[in-house]
N, C-alpha and C positions, 0 to 999 in steps of 0.2 A: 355699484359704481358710485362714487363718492365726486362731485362738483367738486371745481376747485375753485382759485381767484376769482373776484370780480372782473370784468372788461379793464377798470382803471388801474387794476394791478399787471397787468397780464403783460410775461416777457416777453417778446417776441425775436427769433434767431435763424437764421438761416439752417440748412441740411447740412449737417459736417460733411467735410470731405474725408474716405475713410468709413463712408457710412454701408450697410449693407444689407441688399436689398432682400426679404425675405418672401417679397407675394405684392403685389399690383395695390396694395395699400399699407402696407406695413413695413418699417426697416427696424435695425437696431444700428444706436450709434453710442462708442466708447460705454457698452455693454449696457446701458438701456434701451430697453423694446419702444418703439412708436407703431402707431396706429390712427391712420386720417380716421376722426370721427365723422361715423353714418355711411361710410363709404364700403364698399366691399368687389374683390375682385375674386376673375378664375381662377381655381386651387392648380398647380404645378400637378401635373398626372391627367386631368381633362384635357381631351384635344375636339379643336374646332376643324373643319373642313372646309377649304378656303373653293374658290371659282373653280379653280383651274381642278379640282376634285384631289388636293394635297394635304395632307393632315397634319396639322402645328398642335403646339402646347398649348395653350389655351394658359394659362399661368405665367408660365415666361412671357411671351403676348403681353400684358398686364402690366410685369415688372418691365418689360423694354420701353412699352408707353410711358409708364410713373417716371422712368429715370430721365426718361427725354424732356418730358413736361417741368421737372425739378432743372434740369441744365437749361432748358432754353430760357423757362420763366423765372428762374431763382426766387423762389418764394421763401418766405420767413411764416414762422409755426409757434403757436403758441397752445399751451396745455388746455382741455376744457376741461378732460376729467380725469381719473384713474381707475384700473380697474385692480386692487390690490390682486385679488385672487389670482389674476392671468399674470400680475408684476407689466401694466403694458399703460402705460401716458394717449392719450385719445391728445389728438392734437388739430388744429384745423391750420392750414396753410392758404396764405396769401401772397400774391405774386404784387408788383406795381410796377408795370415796365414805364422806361424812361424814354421810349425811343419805338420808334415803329406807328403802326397803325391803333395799336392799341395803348399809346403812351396815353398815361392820363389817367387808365383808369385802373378799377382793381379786381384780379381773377384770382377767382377761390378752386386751387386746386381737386377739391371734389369735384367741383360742379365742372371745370374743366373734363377730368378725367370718365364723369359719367356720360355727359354731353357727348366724347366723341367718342364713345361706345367701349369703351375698354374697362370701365368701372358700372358699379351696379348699385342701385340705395339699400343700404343697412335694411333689415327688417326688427321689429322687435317680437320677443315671444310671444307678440297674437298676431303679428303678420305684419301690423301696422308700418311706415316707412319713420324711422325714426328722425328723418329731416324731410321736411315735405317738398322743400326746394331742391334735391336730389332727388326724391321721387317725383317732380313734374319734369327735371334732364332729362332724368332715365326715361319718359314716356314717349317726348321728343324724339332721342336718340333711338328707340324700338321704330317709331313711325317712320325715321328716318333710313333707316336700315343702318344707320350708321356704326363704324367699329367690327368689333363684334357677332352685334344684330344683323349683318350683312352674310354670316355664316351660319352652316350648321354647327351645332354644338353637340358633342359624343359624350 
């Protein structure tokens, strides 16, 4: 996977509309693939077990979080890397609401999406958390039972 721009180059753009959701971290829009770098979510076919002893998809779950998190926060995304072989843009997104309790400041849609239990930190082929600031979310959001971590997982 090949780095791209520096920070002082780097685009940044909103989620098209038209865009479509492929998994709790990944879209494609006007036919290139994206993927939130370090982020990773439930595959569509896993299902979780909720309280009430009901079994949902675990994938979809995911995608319904991501897509709500991009409407309510409208973040803008810009490229870190590529991965030619998969054809897929690693991109990180950032929200800056203007209004609310959280005006002011700035939420990074991973750390969002891991924190309230519906995303997961990337591993790398030794195990390792390829962002360490998702993997102390992700650790948070286990203790928390939050999301997710609050069900079983089939």
């Amino acid at each position: 996977m090949a780095t791209s721009a520096s920070a002082q180059q780097r685009q940044w753009a909103p989620i098209a509309q038209g865009t479509v959701f492929e998994s709790g971290e990944g879209w494609v829009t006007n036919g290139k693939r994206f993927r939130l770098y370090g982020v990773r979510a439930c595959e569509r076919g896993r299902s979780f077990t909720n309280a009430s002893g009901i079994r949902h998809d675990c994938g979809e779950a995911s995608i319904a979080m991501l897509v709500s998190m991009i409407r309510d926060l409208n973040p803008v995304c810009t490229e870190v890397a590529r991965d030619e072989k998969a054809d897929t843009i690693h991109v990180i997104c950032l929200a800056l609401p203007d209004r609310g309790a959280a005006k002011g400041s700035r939420i990074d849609l991973g750390t969002a999406l891991i924190s309230s239990g519906f995303g997961f930190a990337a591993r790398d082929m030794s195990g390792r958390p390829v962002h360490r600031e998702y993997f102390v979310a992700e650790e948070v959001a286990k203790r928390k039972r939050a999301g997710l971590w609050a069900y079983h997982l089939n």
